[in-house]
ModelCIF file with pLDDT and N, C-alpha, C, O atoms, coordinates in Angstrom:
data_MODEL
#
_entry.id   MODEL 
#
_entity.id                         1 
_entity.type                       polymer 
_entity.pdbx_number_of_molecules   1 
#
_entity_poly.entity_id                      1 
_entity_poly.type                           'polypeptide(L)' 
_entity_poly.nstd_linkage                   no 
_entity_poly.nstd_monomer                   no 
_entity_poly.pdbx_seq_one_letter_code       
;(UNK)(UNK)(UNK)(UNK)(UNK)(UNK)(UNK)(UNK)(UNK)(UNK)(UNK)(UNK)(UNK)(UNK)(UNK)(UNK)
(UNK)(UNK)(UNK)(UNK)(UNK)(UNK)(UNK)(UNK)(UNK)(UNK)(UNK)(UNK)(UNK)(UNK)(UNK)(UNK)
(UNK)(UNK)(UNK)(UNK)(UNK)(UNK)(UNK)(UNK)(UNK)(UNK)(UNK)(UNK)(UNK)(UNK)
;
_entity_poly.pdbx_seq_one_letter_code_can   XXXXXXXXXXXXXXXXXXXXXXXXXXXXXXXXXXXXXXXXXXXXXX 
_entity_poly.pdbx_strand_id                 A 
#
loop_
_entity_poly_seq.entity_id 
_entity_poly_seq.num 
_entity_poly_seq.mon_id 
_entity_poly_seq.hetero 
1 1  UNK n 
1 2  UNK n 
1 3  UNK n 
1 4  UNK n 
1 5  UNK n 
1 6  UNK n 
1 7  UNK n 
1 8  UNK n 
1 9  UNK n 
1 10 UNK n 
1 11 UNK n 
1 12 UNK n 
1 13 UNK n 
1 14 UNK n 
1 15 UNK n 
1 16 UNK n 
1 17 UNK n 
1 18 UNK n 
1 19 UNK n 
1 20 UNK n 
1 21 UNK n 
1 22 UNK n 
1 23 UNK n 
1 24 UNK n 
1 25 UNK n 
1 26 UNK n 
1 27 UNK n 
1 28 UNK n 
1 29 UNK n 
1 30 UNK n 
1 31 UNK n 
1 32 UNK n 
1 33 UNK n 
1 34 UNK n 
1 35 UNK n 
1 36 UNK n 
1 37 UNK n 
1 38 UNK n 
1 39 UNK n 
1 40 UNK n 
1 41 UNK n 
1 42 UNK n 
1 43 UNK n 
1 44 UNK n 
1 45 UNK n 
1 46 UNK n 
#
_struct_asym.id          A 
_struct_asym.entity_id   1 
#
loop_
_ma_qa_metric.id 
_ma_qa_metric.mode 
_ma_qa_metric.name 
_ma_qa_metric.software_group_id 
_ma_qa_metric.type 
1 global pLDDT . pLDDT 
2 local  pLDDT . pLDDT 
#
_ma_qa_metric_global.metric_id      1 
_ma_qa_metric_global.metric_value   87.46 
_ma_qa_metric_global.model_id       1 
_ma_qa_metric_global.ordinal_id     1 
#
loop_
_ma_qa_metric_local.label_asym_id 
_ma_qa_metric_local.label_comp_id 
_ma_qa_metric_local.label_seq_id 
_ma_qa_metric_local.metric_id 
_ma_qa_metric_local.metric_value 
_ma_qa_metric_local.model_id 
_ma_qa_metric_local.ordinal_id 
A UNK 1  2 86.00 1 1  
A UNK 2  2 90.00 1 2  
A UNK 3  2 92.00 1 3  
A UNK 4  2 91.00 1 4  
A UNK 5  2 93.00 1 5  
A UNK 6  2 92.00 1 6  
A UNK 7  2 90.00 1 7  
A UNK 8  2 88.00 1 8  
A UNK 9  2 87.00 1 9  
A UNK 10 2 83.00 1 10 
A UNK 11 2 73.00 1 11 
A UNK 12 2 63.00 1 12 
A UNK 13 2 71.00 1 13 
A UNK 14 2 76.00 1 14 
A UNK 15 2 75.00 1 15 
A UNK 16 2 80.00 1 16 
A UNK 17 2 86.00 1 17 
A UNK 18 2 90.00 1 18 
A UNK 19 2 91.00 1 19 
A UNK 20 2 91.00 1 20 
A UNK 21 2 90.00 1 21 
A UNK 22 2 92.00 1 22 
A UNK 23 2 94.00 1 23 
A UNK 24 2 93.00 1 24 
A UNK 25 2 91.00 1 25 
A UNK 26 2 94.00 1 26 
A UNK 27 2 96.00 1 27 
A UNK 28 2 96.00 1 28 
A UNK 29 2 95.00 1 29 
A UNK 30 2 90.00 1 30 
A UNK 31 2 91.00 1 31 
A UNK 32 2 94.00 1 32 
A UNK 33 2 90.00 1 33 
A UNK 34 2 87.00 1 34 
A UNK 35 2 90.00 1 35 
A UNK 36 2 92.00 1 36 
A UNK 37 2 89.00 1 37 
A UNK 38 2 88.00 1 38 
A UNK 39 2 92.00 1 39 
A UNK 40 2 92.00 1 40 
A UNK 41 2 90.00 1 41 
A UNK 42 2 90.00 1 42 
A UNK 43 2 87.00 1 43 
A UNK 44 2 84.00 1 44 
A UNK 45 2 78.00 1 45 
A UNK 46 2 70.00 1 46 
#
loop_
_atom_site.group_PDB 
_atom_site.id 
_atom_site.type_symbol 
_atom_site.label_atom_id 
_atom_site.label_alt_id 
_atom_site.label_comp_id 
_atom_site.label_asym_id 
_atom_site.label_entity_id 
_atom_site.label_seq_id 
_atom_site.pdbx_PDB_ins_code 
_atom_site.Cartn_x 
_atom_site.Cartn_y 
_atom_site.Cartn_z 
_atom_site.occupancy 
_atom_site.B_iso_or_equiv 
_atom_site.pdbx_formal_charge 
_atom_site.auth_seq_id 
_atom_site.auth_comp_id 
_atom_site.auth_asym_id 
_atom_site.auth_atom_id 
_atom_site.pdbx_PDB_model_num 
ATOM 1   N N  . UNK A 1 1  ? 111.888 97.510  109.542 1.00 86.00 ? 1  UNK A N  1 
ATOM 2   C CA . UNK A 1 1  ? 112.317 98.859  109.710 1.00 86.00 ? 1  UNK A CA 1 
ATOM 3   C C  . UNK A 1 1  ? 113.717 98.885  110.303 1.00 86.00 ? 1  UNK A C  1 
ATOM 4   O O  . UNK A 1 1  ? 114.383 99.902  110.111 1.00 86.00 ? 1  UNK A O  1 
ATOM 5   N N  . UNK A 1 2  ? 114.354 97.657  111.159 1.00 90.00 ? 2  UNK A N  1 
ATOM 6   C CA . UNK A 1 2  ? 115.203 97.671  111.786 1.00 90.00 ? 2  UNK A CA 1 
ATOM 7   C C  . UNK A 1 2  ? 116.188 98.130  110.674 1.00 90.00 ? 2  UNK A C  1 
ATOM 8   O O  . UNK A 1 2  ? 116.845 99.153  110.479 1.00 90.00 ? 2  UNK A O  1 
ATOM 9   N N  . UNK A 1 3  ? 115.989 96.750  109.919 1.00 92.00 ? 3  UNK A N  1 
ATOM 10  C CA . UNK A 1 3  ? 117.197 96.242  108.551 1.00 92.00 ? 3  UNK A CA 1 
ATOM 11  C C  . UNK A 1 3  ? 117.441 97.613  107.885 1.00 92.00 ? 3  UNK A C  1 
ATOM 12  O O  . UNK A 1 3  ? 118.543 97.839  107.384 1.00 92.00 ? 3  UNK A O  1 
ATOM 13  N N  . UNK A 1 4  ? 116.347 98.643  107.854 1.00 91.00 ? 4  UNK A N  1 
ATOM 14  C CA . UNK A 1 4  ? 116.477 99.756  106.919 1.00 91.00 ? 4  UNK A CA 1 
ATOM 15  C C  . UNK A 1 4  ? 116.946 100.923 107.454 1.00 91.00 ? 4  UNK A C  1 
ATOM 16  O O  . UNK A 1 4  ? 117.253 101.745 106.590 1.00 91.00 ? 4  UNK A O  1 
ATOM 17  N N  . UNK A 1 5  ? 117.126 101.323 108.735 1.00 93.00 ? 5  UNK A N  1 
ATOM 18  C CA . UNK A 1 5  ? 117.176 101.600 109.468 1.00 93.00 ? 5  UNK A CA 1 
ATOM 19  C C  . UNK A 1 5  ? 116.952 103.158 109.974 1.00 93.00 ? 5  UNK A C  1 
ATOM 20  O O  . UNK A 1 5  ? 117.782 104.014 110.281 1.00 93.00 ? 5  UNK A O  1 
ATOM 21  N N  . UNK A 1 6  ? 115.859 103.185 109.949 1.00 92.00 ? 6  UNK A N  1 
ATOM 22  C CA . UNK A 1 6  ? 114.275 103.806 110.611 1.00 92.00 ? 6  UNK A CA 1 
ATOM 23  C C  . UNK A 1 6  ? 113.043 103.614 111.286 1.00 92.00 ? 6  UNK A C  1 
ATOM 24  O O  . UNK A 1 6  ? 112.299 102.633 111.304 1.00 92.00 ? 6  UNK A O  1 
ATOM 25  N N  . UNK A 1 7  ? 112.965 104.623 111.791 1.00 90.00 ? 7  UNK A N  1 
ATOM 26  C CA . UNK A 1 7  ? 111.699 104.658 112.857 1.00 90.00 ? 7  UNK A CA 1 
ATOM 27  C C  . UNK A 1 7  ? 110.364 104.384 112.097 1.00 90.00 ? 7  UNK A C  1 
ATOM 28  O O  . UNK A 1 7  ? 109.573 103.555 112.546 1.00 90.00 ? 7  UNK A O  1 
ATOM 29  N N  . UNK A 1 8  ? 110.081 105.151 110.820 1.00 88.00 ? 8  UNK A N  1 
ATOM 30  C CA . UNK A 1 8  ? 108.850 105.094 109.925 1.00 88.00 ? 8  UNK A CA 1 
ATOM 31  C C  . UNK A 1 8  ? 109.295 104.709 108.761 1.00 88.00 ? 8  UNK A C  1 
ATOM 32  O O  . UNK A 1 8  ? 110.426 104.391 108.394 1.00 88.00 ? 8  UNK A O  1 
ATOM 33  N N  . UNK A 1 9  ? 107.796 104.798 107.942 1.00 87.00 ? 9  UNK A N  1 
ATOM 34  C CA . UNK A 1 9  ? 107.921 104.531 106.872 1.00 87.00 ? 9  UNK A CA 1 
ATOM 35  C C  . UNK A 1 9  ? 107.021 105.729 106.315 1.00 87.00 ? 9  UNK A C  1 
ATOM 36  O O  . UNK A 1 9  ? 106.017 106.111 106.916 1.00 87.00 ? 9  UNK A O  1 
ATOM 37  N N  . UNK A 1 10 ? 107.406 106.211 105.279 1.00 83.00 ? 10 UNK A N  1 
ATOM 38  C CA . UNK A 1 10 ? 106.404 106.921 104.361 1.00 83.00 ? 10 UNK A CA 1 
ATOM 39  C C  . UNK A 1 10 ? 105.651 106.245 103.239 1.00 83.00 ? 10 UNK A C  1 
ATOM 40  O O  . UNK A 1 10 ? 106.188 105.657 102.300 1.00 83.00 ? 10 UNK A O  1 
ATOM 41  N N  . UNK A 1 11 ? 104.289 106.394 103.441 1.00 73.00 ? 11 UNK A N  1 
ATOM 42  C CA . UNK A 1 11 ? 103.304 105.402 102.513 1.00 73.00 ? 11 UNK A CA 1 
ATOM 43  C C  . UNK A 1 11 ? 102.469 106.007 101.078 1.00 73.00 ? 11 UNK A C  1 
ATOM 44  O O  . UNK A 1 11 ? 101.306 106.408 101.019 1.00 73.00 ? 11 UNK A O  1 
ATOM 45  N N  . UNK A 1 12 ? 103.070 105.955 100.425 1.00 63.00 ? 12 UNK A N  1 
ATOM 46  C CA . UNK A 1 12 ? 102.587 106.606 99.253  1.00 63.00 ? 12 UNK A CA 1 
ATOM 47  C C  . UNK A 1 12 ? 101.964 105.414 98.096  1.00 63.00 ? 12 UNK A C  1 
ATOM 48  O O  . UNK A 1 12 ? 102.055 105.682 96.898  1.00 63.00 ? 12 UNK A O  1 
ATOM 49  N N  . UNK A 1 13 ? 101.401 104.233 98.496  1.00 71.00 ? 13 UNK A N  1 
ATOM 50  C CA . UNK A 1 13 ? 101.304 103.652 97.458  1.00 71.00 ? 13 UNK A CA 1 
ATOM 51  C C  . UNK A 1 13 ? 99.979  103.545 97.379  1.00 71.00 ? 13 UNK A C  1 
ATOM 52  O O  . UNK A 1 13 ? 99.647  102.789 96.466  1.00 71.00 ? 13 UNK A O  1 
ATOM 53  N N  . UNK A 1 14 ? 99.011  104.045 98.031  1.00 76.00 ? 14 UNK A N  1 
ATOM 54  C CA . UNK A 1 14 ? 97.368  104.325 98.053  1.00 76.00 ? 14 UNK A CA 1 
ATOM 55  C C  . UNK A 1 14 ? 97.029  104.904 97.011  1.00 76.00 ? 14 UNK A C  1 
ATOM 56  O O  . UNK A 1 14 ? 95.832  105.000 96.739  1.00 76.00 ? 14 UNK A O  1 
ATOM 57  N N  . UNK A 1 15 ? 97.899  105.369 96.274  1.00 75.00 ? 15 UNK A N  1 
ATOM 58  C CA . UNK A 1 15 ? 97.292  106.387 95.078  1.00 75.00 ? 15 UNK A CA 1 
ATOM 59  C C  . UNK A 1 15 ? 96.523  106.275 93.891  1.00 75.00 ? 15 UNK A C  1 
ATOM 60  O O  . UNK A 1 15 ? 97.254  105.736 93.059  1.00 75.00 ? 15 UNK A O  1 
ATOM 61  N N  . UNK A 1 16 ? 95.480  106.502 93.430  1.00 80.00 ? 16 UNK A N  1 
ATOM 62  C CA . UNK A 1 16 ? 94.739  106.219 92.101  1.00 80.00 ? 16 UNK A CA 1 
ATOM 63  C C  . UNK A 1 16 ? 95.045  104.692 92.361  1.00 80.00 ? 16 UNK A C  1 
ATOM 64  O O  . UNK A 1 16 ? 96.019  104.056 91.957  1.00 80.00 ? 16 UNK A O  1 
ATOM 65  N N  . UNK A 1 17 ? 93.510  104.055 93.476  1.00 86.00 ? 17 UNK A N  1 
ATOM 66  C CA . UNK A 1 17 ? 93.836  103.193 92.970  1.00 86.00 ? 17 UNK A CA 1 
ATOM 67  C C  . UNK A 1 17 ? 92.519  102.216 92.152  1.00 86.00 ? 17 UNK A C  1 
ATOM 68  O O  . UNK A 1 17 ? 92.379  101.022 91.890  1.00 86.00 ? 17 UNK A O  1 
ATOM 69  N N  . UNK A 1 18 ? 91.813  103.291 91.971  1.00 90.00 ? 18 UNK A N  1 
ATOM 70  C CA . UNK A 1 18 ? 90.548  103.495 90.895  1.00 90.00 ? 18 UNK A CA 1 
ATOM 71  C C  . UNK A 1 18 ? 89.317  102.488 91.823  1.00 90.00 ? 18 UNK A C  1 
ATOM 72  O O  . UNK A 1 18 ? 89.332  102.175 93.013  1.00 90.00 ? 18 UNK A O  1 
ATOM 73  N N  . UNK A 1 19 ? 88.414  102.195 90.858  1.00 91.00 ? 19 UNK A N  1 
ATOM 74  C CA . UNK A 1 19 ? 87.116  101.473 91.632  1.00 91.00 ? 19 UNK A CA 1 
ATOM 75  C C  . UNK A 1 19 ? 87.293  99.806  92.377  1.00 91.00 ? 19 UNK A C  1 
ATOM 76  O O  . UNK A 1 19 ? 86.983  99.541  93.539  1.00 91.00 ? 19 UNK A O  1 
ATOM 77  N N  . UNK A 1 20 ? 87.831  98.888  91.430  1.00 91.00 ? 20 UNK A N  1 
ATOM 78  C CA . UNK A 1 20 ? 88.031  98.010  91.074  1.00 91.00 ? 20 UNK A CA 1 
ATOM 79  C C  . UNK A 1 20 ? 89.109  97.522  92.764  1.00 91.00 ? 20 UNK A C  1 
ATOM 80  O O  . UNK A 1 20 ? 88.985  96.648  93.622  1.00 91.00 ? 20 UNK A O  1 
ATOM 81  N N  . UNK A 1 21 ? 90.022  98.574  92.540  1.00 90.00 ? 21 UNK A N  1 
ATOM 82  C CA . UNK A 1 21 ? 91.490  98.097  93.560  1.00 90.00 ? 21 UNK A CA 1 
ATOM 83  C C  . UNK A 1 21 ? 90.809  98.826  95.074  1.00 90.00 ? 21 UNK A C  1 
ATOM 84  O O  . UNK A 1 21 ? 90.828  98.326  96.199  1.00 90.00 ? 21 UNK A O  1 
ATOM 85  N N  . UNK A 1 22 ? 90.276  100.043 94.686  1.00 92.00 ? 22 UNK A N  1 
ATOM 86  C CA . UNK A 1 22 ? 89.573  99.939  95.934  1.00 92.00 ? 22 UNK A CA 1 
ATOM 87  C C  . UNK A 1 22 ? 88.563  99.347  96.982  1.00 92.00 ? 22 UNK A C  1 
ATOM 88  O O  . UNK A 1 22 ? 88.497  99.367  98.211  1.00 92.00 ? 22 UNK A O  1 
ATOM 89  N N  . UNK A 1 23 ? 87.891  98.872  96.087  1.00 94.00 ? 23 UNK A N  1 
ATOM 90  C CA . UNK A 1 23 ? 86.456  98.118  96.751  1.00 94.00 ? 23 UNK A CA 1 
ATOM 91  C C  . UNK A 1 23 ? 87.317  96.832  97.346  1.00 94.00 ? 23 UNK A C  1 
ATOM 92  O O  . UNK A 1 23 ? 86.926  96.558  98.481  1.00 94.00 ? 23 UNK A O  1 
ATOM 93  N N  . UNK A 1 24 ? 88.303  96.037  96.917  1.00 93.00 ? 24 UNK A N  1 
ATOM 94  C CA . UNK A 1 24 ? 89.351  95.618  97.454  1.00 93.00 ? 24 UNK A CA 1 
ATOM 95  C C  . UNK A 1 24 ? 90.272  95.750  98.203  1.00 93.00 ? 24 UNK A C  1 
ATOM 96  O O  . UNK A 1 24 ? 90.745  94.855  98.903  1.00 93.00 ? 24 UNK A O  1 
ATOM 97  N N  . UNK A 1 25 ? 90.715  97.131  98.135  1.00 91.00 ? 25 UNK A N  1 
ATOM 98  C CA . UNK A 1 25 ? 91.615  97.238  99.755  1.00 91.00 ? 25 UNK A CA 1 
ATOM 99  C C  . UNK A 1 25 ? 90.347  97.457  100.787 1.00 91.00 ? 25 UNK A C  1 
ATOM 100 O O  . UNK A 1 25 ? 90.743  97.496  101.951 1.00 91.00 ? 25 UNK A O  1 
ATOM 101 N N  . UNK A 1 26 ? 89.118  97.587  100.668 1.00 94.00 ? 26 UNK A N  1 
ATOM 102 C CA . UNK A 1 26 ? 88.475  97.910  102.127 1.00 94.00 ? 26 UNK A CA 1 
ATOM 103 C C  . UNK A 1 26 ? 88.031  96.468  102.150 1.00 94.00 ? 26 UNK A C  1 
ATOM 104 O O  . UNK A 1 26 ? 88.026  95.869  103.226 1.00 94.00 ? 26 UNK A O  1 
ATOM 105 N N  . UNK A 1 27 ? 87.681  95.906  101.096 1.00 96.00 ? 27 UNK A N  1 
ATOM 106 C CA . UNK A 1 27 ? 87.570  94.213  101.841 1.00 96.00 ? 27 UNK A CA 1 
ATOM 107 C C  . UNK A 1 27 ? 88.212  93.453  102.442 1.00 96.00 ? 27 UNK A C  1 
ATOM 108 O O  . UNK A 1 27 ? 87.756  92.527  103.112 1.00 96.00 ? 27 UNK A O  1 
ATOM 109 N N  . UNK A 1 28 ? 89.579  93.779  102.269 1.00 96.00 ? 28 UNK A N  1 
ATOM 110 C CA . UNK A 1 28 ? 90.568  93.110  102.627 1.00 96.00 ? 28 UNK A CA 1 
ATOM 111 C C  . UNK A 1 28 ? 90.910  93.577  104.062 1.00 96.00 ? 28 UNK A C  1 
ATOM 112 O O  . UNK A 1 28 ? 91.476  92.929  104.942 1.00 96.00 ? 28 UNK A O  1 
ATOM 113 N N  . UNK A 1 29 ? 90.494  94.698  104.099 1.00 95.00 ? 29 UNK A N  1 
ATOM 114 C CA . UNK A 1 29 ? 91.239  95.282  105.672 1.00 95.00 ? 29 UNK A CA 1 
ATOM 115 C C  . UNK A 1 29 ? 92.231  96.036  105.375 1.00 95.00 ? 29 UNK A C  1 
ATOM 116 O O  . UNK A 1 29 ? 92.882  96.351  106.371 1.00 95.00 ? 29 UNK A O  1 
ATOM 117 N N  . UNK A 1 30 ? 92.663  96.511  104.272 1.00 90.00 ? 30 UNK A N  1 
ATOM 118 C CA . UNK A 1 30 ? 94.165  97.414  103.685 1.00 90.00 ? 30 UNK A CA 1 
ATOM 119 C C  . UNK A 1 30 ? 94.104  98.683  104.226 1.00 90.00 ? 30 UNK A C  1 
ATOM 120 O O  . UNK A 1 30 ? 95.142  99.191  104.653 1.00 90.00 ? 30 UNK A O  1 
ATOM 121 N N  . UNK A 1 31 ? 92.704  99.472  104.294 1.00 91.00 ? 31 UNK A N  1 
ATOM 122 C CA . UNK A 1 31 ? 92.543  100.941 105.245 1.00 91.00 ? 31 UNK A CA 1 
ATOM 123 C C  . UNK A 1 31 ? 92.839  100.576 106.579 1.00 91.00 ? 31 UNK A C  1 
ATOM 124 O O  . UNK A 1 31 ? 93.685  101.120 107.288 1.00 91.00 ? 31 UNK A O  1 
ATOM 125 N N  . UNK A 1 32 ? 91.991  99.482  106.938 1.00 94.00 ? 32 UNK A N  1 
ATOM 126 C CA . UNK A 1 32 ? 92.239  99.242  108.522 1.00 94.00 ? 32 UNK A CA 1 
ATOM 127 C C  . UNK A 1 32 ? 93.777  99.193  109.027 1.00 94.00 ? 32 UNK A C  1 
ATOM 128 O O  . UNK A 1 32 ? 94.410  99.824  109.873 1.00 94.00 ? 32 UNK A O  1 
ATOM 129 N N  . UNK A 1 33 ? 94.110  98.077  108.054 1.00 90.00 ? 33 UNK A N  1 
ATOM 130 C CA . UNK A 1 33 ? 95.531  97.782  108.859 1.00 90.00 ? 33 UNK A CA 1 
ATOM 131 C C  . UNK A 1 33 ? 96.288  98.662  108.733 1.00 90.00 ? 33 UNK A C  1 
ATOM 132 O O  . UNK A 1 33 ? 97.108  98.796  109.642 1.00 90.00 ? 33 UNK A O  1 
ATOM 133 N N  . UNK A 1 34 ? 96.352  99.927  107.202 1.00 87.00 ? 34 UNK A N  1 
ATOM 134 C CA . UNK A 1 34 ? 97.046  101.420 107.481 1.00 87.00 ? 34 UNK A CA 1 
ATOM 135 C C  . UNK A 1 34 ? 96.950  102.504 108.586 1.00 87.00 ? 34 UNK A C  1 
ATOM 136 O O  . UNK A 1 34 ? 97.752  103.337 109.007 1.00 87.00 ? 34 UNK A O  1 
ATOM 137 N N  . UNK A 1 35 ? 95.765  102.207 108.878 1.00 90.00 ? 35 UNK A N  1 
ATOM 138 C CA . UNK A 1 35 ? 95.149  103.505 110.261 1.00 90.00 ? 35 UNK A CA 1 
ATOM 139 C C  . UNK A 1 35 ? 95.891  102.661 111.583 1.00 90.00 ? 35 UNK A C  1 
ATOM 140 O O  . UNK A 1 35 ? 96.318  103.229 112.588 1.00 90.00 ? 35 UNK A O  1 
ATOM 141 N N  . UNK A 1 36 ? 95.936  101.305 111.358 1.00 92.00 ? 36 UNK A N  1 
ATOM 142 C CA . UNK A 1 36 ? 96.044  100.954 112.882 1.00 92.00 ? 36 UNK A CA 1 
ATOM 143 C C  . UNK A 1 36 ? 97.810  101.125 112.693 1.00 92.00 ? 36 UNK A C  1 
ATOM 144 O O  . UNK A 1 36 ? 98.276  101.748 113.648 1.00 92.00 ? 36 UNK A O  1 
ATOM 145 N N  . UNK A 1 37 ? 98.518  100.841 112.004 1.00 89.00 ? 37 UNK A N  1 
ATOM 146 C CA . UNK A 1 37 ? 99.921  101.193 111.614 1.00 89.00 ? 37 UNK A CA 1 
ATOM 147 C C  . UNK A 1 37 ? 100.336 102.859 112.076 1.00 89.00 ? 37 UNK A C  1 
ATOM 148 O O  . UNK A 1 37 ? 101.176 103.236 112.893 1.00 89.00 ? 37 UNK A O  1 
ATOM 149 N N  . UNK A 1 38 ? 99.400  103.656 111.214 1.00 88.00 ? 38 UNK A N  1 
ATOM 150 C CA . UNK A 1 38 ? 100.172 105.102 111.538 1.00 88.00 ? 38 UNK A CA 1 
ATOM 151 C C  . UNK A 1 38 ? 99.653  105.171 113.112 1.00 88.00 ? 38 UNK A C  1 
ATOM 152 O O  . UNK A 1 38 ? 100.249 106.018 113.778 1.00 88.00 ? 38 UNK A O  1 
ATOM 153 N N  . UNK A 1 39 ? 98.638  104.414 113.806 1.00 92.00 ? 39 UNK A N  1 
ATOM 154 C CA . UNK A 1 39 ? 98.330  104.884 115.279 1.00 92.00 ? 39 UNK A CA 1 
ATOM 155 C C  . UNK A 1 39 ? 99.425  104.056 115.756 1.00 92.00 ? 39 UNK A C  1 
ATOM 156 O O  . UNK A 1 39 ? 99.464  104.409 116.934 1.00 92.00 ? 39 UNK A O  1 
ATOM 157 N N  . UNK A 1 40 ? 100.227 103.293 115.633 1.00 92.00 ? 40 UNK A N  1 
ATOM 158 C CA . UNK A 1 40 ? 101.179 103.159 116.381 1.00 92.00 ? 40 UNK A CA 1 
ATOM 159 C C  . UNK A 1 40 ? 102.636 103.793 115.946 1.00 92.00 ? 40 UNK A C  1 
ATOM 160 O O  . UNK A 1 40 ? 103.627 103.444 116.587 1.00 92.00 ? 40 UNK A O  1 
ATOM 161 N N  . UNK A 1 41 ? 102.756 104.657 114.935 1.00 90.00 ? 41 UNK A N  1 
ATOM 162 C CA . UNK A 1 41 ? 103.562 105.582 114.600 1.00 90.00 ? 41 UNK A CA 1 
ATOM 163 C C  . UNK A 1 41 ? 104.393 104.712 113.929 1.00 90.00 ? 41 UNK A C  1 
ATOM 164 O O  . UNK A 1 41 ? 105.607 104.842 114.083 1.00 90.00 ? 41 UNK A O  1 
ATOM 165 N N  . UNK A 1 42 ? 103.914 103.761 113.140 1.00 90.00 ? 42 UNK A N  1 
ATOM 166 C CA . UNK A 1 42 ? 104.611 103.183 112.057 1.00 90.00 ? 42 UNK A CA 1 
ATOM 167 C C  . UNK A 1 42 ? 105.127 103.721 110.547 1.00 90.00 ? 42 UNK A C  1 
ATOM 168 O O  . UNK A 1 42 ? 106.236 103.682 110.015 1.00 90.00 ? 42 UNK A O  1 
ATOM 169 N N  . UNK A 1 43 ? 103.803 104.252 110.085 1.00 87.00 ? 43 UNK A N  1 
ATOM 170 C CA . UNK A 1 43 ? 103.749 104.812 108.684 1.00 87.00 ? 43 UNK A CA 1 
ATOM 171 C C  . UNK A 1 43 ? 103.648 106.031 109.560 1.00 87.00 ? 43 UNK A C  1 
ATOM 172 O O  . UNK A 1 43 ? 103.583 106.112 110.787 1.00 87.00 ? 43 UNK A O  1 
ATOM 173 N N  . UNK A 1 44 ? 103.655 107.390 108.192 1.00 84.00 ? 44 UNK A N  1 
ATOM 174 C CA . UNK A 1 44 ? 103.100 108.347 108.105 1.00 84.00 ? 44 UNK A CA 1 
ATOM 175 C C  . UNK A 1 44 ? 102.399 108.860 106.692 1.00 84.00 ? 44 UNK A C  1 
ATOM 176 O O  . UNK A 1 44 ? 102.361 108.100 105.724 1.00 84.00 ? 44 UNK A O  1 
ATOM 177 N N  . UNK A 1 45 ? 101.971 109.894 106.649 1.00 78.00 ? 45 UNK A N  1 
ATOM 178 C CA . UNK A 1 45 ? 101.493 110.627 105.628 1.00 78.00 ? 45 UNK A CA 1 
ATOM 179 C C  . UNK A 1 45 ? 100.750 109.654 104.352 1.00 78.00 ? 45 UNK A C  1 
ATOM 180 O O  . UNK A 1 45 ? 100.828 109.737 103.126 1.00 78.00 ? 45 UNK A O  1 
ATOM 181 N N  . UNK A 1 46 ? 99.929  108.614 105.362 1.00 70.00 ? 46 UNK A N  1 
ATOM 182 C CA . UNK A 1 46 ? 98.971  108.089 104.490 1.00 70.00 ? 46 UNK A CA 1 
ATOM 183 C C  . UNK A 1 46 ? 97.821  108.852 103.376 1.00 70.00 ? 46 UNK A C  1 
ATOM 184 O O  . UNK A 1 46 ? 97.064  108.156 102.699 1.00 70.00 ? 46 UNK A O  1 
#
């Protein structure tokens, strides 16, 4: 964030990401590690 240079990020890449890609981001931890990101005011508008 430094290099880019901003406080956040806006996260828009969750979108349609059908059955298959989802049952995969929650295995992986991809929700988790987004929620724990915007609680430290990293991302927004997940």
């Amino acid at each position: 964030m430094e290099r880019c240079g901003v406080d956040y990020f806006d996260v828009y890449l969750l979108h349609n990401l059908g059955r298959d890609r989802y049952v995969n981001t929650e295995r992986f931890g991809g929700f988790a590690f987004l929620r724990n990101l915007k609680e430290q005011g990293l991302v927004r508008n997940i």
